[in-house]
VOPAPA-628018 format. One record per residue (C-alpha): x, y, z; residue in three letters. Coordinates in steps of 0.02 Angstrom, whole numbers, padded with zeros to 5 digits, always signed. Each point is the difference from the previous one (the first is absolute). Example, Ala and Ser with C-alpha at 12.3 -4.5 7.8 and 13.67 -1.06 7.14 Angstrom:
<pts>
+00615-00225+00390ALA;+00069+00172-00033SER;
</pts>
This chain:
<pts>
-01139+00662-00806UNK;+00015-00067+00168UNK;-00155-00148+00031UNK;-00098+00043+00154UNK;+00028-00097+00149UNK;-00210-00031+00027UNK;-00154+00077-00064UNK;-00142+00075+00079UNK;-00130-00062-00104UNK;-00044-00114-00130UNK;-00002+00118-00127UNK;+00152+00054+00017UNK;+00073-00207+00004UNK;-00081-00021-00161UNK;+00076+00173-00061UNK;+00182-00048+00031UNK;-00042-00170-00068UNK;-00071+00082-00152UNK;+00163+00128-00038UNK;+00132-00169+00063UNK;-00100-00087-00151UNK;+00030+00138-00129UNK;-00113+00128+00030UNK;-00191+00038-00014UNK;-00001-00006-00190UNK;+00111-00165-00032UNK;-00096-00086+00172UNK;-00157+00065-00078UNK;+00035-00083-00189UNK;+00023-00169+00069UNK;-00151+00019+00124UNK;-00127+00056-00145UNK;+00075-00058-00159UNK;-00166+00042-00085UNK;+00006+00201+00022UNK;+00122+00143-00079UNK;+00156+00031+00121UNK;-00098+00157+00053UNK;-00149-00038+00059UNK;+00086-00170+00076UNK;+00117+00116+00111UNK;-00158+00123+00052UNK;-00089-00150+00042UNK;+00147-00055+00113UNK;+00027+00181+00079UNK;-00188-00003+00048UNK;+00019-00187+00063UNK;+00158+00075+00126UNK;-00120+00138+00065UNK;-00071-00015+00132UNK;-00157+00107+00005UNK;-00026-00083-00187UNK;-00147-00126-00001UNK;+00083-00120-00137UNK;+00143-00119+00087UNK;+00082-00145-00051UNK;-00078-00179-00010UNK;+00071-00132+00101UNK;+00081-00074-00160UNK;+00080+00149-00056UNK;+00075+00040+00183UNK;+00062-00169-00021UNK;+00081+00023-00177UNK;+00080+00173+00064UNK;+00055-00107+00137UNK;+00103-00076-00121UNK;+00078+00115-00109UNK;+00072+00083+00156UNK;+00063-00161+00058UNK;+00083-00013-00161UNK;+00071+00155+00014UNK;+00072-00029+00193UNK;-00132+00093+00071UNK;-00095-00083+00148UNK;-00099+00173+00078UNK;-00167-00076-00016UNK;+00037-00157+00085UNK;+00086+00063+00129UNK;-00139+00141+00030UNK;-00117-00163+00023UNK;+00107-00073+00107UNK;+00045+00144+00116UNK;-00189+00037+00018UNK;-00063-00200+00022UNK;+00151-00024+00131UNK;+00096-00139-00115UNK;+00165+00009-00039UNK;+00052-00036-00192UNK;+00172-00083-00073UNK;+00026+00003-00173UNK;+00046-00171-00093UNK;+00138-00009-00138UNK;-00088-00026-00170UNK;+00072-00162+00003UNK;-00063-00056+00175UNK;-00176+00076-00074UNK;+00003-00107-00129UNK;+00012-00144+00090UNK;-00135+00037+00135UNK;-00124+00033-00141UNK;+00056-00162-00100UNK;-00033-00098+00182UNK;-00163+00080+00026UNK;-00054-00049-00178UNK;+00042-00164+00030UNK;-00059-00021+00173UNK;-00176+00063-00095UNK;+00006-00108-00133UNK;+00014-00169+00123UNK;-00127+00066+00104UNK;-00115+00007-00155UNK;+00062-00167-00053UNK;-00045-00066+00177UNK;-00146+00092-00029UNK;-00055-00076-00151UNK;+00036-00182+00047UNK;-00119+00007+00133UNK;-00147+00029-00114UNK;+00027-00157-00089UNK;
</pts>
């Protein structure tokens, strides 16, 4: 299955994320834990359509997000960043790693700054 080269719409970004991730029931298992593998993959279907009312929350866009990453699949971030007009490069895991270990700690001395102030 060749991987299209950009997607119309959002909808179908977050559909190619969803079958790079495993497909609408696996994607749908780890998105709602709670329900049967049935009802969990209807849910999804109905989240992908777009003349559905229910969509995805922010949170699990984000989580979807992931699992596609995961999976080598980037079609909903580059969708977003064909249609806001940036242009996206992928960091090695490793190189990820360490940008989210700097952030953390730039965070935590900022808080530590923080906090020493108010005494």
């Amino acid at each position: 299955m060749q991987q299209e080269l950009w997607h119309d719409t959002v909808f179908d970004a977050v559909g190619a994320a969803v079958q790079a991730a495993g497909g609408a029931k696996k994607v749908a298992g780890k998105l709602w834990p709670a329900l049967d593998a049935t009802n969990a993959a209807a849910r999804l279907r109905g989240c992908l359509d777009p003349d559905h009312a229910q969509k995805l929350c922010l949170a699990e866009l984000m989580m979807l997000g992931k699992l596609a990453r995961d999976a080598g699949d980037s079609s909903i971030m580059d969708f977003f960043a064909r249609e806001w007009g940036y242009k996206v490069e992928a960091l090695s895991p490793e190189e990820a790693k360490k940008k989210a270990k700097r952030a953390r700690v730039s965070a935590l001395l900022a808080e530590l700054a923080r906090l020493s102030e108010d005494e």
